[in-house]
NUDOTOR-518988 format. One record per atom (N, C-alpha, C): residue in one letter; x, y, z. Coordinates in steps of 0.001 Angstrom, whole numbers, plus 500000, padded with zeros to 6 digits. Each point is the difference from the previous one (the first is absolute). Layout:
REM residues N
AXYZ...
REM end
This chain:
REM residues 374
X864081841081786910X499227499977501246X498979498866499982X499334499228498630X499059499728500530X500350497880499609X501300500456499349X500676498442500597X500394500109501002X500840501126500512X500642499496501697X498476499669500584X498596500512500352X499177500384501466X499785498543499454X499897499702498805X499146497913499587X501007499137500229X501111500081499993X501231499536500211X499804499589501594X499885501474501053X500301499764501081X498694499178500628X498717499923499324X498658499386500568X500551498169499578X500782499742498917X500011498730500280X500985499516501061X501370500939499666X500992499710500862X499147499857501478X499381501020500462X499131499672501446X499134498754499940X499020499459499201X499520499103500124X500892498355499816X501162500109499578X500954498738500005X500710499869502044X500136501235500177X500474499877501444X498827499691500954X498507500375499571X499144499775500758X499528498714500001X500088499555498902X500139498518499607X501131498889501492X500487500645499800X501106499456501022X499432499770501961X499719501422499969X499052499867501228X499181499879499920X499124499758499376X498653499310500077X500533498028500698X500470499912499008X500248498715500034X501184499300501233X500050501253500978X500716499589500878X498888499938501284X499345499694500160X498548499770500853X498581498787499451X499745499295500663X498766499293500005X498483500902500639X499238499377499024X498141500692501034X500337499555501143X499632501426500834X500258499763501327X501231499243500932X501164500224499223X501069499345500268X501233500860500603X501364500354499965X500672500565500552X500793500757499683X499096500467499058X500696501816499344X499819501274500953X501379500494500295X500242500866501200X498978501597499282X499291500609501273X499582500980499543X501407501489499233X499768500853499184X501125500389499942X500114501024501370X501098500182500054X500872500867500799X500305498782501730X499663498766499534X500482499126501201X501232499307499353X500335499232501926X501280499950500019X500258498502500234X498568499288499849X500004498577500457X498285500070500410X499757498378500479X498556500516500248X499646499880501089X498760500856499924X499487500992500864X499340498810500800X500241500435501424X499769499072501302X498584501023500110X498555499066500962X499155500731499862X500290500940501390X498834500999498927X500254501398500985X498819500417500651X498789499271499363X498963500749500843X499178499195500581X499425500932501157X499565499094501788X498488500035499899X499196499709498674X498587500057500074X499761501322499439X500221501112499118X499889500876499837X499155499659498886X499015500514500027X498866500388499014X500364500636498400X500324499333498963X500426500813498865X498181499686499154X500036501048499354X498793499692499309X500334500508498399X499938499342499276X499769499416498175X499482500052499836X499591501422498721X498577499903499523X500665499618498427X499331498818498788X500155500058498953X498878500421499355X500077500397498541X498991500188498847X498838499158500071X500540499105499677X499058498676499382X500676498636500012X498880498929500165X500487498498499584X499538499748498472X499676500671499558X499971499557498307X501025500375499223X501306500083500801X501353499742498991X500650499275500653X501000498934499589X500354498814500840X501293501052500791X500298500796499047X501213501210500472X500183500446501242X498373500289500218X499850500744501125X499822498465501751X499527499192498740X499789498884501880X501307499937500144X501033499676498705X500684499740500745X501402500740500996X499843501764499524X500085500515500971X499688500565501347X498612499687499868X499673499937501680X500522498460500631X499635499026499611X500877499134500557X501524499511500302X500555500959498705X501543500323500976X500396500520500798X499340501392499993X500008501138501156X498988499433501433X499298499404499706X499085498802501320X501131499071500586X500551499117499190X500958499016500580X501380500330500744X500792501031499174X501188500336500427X499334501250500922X499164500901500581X499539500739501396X500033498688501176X499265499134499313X499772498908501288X501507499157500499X500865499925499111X501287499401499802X500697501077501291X499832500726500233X500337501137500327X499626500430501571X499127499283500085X498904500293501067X499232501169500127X499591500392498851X498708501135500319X498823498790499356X499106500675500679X497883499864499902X500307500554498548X499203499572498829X499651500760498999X498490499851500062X499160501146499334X498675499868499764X500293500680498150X499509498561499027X499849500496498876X499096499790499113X499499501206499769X498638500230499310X500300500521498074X499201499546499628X499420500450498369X498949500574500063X500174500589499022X498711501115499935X498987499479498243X500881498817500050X499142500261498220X499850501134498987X500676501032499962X500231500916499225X498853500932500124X499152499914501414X499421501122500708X500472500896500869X499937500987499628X500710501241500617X499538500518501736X498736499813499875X499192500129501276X500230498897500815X500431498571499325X500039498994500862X501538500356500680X501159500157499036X500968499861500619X500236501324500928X499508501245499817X499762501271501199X499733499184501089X498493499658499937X499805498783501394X501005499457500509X500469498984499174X500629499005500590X501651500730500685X500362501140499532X501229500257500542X499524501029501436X498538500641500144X499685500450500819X499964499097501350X499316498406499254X499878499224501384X501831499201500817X500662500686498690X501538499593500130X500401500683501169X499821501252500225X500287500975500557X499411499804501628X498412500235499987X499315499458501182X500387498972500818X500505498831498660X500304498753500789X501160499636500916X500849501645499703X501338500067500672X501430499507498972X499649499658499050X501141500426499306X500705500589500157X501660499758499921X501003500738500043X500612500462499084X500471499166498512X499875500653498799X499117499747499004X499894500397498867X499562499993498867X500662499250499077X499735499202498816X500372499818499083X499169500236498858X499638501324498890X499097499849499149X500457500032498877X499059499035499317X500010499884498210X498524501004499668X500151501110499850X498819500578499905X499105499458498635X498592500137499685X499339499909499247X499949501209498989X499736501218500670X500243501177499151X501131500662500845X501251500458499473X500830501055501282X499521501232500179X499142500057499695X499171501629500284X498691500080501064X499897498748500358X498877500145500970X499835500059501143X501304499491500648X500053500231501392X500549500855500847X499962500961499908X500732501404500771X499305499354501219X498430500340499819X499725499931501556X500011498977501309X500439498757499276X499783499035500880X501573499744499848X501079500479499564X500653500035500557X500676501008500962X499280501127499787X499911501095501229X499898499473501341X498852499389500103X500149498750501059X501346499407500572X500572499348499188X501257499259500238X500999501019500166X500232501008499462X501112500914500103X499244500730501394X499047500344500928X499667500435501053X500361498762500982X499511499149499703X500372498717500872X501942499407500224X500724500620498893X501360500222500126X500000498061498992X499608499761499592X499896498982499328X500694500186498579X501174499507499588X500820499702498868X499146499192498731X500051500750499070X499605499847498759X500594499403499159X500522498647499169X500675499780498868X499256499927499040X500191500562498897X499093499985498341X500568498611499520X499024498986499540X500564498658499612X500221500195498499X500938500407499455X499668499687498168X498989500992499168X499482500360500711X498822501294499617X500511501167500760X500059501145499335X500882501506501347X498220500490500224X500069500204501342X498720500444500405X500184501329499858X499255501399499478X499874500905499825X499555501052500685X500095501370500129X499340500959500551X499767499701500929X501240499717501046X499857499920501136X501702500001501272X499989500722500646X501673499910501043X499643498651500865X499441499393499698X499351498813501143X500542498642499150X500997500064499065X500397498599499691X502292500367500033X499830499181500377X501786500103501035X500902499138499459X499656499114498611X500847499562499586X499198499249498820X500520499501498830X499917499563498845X500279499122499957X500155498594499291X500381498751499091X499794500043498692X500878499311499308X498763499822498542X501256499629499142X499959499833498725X500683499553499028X500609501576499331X501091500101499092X500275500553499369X499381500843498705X498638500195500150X498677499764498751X500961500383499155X500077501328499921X500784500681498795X501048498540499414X500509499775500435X500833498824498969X498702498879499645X499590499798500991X498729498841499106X499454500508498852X499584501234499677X499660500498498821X500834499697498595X501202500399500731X501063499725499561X500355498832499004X499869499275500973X499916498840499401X499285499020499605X498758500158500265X498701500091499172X500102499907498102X500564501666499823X500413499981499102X501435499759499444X500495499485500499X501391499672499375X499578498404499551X499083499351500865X500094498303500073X498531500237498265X499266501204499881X499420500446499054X501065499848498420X500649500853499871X500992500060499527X501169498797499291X500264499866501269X500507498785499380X499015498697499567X498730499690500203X499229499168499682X499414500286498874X500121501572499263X499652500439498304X501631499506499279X500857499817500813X501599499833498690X500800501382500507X499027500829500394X500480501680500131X501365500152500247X500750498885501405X500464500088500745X500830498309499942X501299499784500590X500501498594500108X499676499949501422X500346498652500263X499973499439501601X500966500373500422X500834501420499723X501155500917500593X499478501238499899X498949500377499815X499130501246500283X501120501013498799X500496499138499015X500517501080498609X498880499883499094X499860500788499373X499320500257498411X500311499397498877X498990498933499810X500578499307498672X500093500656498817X498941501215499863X500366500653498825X498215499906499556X499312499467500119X498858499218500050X499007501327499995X499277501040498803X499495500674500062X498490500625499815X499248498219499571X498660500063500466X499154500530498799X499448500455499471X498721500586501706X499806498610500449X500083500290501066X498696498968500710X499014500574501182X498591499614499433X498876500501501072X499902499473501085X499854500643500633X499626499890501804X498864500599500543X499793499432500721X498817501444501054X500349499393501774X499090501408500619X501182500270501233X498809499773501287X500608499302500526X498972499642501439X500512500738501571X499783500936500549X500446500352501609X498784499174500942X500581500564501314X499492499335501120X498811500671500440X499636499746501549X498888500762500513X500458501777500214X499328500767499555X500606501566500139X499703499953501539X499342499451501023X500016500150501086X501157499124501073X500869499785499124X500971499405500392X501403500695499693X500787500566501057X501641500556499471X500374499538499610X500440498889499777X500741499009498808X499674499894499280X498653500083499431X500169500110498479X500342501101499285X499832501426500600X501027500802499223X501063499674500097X500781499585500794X501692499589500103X500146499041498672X499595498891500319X499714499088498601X500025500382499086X498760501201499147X499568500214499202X501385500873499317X500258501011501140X501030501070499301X501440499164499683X500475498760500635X500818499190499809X500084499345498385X498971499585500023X499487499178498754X500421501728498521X499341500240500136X499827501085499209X500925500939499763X501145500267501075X501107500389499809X500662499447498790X500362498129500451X500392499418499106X499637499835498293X498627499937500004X499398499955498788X500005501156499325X499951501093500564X499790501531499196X500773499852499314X501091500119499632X501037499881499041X499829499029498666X499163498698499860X499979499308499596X499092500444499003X499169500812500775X498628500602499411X499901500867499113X500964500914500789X500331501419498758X500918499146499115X500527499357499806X500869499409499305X499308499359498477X498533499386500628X499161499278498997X500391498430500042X500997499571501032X499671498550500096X499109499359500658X499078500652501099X498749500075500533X499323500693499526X498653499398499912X498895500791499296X498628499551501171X499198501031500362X498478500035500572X498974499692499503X499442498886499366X498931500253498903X498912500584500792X499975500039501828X498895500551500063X499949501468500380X501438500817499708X499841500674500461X500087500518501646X499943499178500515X499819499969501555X501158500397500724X500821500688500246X501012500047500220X499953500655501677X499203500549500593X500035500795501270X499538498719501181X500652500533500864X499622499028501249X498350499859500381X499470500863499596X498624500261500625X499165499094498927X500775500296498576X498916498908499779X500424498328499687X500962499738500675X500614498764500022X499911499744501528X499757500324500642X499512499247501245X498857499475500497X500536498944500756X499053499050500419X499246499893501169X498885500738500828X499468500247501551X500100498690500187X500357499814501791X500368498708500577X500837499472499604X500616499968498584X501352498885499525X498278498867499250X499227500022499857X499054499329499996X500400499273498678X500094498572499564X499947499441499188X498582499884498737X499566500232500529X498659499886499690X499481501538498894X500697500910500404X499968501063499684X501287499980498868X500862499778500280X501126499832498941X499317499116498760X499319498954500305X499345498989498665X499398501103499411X499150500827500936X499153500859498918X500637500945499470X500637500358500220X501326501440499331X500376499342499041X501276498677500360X500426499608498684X498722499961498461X498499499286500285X498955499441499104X499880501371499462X499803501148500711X499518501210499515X501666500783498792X500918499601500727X500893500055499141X500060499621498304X499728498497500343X499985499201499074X499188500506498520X498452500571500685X499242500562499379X500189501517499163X500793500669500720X500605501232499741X500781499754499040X501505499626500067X500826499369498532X499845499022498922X498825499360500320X499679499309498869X500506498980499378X500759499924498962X500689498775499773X501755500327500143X499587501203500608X501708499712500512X500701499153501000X501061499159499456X500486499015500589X500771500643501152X500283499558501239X500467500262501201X501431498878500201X501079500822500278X500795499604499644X500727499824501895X499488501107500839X500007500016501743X499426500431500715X499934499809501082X498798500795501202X501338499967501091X499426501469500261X501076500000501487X498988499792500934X500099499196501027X499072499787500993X500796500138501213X498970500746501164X501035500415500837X500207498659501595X498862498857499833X499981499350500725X499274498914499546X500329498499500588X499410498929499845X498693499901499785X498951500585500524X498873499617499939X499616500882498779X500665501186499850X499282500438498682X499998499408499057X501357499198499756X500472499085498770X499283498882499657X499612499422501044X498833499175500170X498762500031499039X499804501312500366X498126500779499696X500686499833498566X501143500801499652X500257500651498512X500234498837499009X500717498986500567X500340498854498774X498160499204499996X498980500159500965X498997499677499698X499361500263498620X500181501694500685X499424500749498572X500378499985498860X501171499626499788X500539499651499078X499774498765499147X500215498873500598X499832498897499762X497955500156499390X499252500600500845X498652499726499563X500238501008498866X500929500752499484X499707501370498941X500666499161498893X500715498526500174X500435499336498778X501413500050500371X500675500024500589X501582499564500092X499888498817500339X501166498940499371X499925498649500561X500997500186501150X499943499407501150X500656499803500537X501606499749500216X500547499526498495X501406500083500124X500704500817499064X499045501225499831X500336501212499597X499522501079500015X500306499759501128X499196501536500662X501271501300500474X499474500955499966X500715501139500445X501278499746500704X501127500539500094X500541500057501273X499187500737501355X499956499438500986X499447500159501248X501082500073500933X499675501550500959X500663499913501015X499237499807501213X500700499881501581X498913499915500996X501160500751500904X499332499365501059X500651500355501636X499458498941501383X500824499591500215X499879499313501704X499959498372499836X500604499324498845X499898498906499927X499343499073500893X498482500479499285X498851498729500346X500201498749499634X499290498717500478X499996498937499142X499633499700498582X498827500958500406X499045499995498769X500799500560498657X500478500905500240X501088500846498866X501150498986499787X500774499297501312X501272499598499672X499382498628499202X499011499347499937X499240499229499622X500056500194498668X499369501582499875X499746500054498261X501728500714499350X500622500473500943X501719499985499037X500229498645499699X500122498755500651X500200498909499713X499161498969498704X498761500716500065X499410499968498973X500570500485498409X500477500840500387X500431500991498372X499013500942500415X498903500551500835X498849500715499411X500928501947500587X499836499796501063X500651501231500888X501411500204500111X500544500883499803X501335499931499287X501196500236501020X499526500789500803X500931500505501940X498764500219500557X500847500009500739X499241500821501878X501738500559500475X499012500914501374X501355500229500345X499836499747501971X501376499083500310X499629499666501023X500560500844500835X498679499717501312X500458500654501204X500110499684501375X501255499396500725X500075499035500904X498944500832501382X498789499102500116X499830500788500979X499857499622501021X501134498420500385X500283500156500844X500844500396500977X500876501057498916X500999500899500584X499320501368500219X499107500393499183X498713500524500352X499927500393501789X499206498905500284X499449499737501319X501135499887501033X501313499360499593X500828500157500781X500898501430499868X499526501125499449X500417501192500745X499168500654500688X498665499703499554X498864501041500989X500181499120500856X500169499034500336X499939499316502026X501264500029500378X501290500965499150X501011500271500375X499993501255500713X499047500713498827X499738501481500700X499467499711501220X498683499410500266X499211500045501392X501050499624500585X500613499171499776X500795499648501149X501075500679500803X500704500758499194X500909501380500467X499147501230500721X498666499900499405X499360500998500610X498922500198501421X500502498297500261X499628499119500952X500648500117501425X501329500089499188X501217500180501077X500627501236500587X499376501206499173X500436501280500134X501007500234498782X500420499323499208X500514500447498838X499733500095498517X500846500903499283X499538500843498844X499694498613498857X499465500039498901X500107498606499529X500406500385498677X501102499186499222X500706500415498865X499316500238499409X500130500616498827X499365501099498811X501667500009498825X499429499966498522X501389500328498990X499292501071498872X498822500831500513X499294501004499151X499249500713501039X500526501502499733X499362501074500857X499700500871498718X499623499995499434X500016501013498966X498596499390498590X499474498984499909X499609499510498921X498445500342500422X499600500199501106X498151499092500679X499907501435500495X499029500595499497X499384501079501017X498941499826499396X498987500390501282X498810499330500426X499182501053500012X500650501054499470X499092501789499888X500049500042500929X500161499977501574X500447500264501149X501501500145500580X500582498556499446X501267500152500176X500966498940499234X501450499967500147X500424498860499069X500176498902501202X498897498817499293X500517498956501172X501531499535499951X500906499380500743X501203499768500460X499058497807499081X501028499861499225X499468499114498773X500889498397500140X499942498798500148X501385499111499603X499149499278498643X500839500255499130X499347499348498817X500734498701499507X499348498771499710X500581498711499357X500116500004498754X500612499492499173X500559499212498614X498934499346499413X499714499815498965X499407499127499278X500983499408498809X498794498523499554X500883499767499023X498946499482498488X500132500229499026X499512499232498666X500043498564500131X498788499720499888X499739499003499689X499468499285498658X500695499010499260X499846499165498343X499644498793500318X500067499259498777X500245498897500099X500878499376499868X501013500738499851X501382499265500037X500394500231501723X499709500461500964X500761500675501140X498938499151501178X498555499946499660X499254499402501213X500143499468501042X500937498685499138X500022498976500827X500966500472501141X501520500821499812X500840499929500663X499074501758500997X499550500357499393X499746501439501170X498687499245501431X498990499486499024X498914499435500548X500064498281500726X500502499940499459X500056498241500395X501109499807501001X501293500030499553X501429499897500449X499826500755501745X499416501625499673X499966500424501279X499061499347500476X498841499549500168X499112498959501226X498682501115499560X499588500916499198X499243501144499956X498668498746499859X500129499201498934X499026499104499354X501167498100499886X498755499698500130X500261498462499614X499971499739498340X500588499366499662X499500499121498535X498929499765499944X499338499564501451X498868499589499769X498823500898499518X500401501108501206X499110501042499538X499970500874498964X500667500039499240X500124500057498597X499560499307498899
REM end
């Protein structure tokens, strides 16, 4: 069982590889469930985008896909950030609403905070899509987007794995039985995806663990105390340093990290705790930043795992757009997202591993990044 589920996370990330790289930024990758592309559909209709924050390049640059291809389209977008204030972005989707908005698009900040202001929108008959974040505790969100988390975890740790020897670049077992130390990084607990992530990741690794080819020097093994509030980098530097301090002169052999910016904070801490730079931990991430794909190319950060998002953006303005017209908007998961209210109706995307052997052709080849910007 636990070669076939690692088996099937690379086999998926070699095909995702494929579509990724069949699209340019902002270029002419069909949303899925189309049949050619989409002639515009809307006559001035008010969509309103609320994102997290501009302090992840992740996030501008999904409001600006979901901004460009609405307007491609002919709807008004109004899109706001909240800076990772909770009260700001309540506001700002309240004045969404007032302002006559017709749908929603949210990346929530916390998914637990807005029942009431989207009570609002569900009285006003106003369509809800959850951007990448499932908004929670609430019948007032009508449809989902987002990535596959559970396999990102997934493969998180598999691209883990194989970056200790654990594993070949065919997701078999070299035989390779370690110990080798690790310690374990999750996301914001106020975020659904990082349990998806987390239990992904950890699925995979448990085995490794009871096994004794992974070892904890800190002990840390529960989500609660491996997570990070906000995804905050800054906060990850100090976890890893406090780590550091805890095991002592035990050498660190990986860090599972569940996203780019943590990896960031963590090879800091590292590097100031005495690792040289071209031997440092294996490092994992998520969302292939520059900054990260920067330091894989380096030798320093070892994967990320990418996530096209501008196929992303081109299903939530697929959804508005069916729901624009009076029709249902595809979904390939009814069963995975419940929101303690209800199970949202879900379309989830592919991801793929990202090395340094694979960059150039997933990131470059598809139009995602320039050479340059690299």
């Amino acid at each position: 069982m636990k070669k076939h589920r690692i088996l099937g996370a690379v086999a998926a990330a070699g095909v995702i590889a494929l579509v990724a790289t069949g699209c340019g930024r902002g270029g002419t990758a069909e949303p899925a469930g189309s049949d050619g592309a989409a002639e515009p559909g809307g006559q001035g209709q008010i969509v309103g985008v609320a994102m997290p924050t501009q302090q992840s390049e992740r996030w501008i640059a999904d409001g600006d896909n979901v901004k460009q291809q609405l307007e491609d389209m002919g709807y008004t977008v109004d899109l706001q950030y909240a800076n990772d204030d909770i009260p700001t972005q309540v506001s700002q989707i309240e004045n969404m609403i007032s302002s006559g908005a017709e749908a929603l698009i949210i990346a929530s900040i916390d998914g637990t905070t807005l029942t009431d202001v989207l009570q609002q929108a569900g009285d006003a008959d106003i369509p809800v899509i959850a951007y990448d974040r499932l908004i929670n505790g609430t019948e007032n969100v009508d449809y989902y987007t987002t990535f596959d988390n559970y396999q990102v975890g997934v493969q998180q740790a598999t691209s883990l794995l194989t970056g200790l020897g654990v594993l070949d670049e065919n997701g078999e077992e070299t035989g390779e039985t370690g110990p080798f130390n690790v310690e374990l990084f999750a996301g914001s607990p106020d975020d659904n995806n990082a349990t998806f992530f987390w239990n992904g990741a950890m699925d995979t690794l448990q085995p490794y663990m009871d096994e004794g080819v992974l070892e904890v020097p800190s002990g840390q093994t529960e989500f609660e105390q491996a997570a990070i509030l906000r995804w905050l980098p800054a906060t990850a530097q100090a976890r890893m340093e406090n780590l550091l301090t805890v095991i002592g002169d035990t050498q660190l052999d990986g860090v599972l990290s569940p996203y780019d910016g943590l990896s960031i904070g963590i090879i800091s801490a590292l590097t100031s705790g005495g690792y040289a730079t071209d031997a440092l931990p294996v490092i994992t991430g998520q969302d292939a930043e520059v900054g990260s794909v920067q330091s894989i190319i380096a030798g320093e950060q070892y994967s990320t795992i990418f996530k096209d998002t501008r196929l992303l953006a081109e299903q939530a303005v697929a959804m508005v757009d069916a729901l624009m017209h009076g029709e249902e908007p595809e979904v390939n998961d009814t069963e995975s997202y419940d929101n303690g209210n209800k199970i949202v109706p879900s379309y989830l995307l592919e991801s793929t591993i990202v090395t340094i052997d694979n960059y150039e052709e997933v990131l470059v080849e598809s139009g995602y990044y320039t050479e340059d910007e690299l």
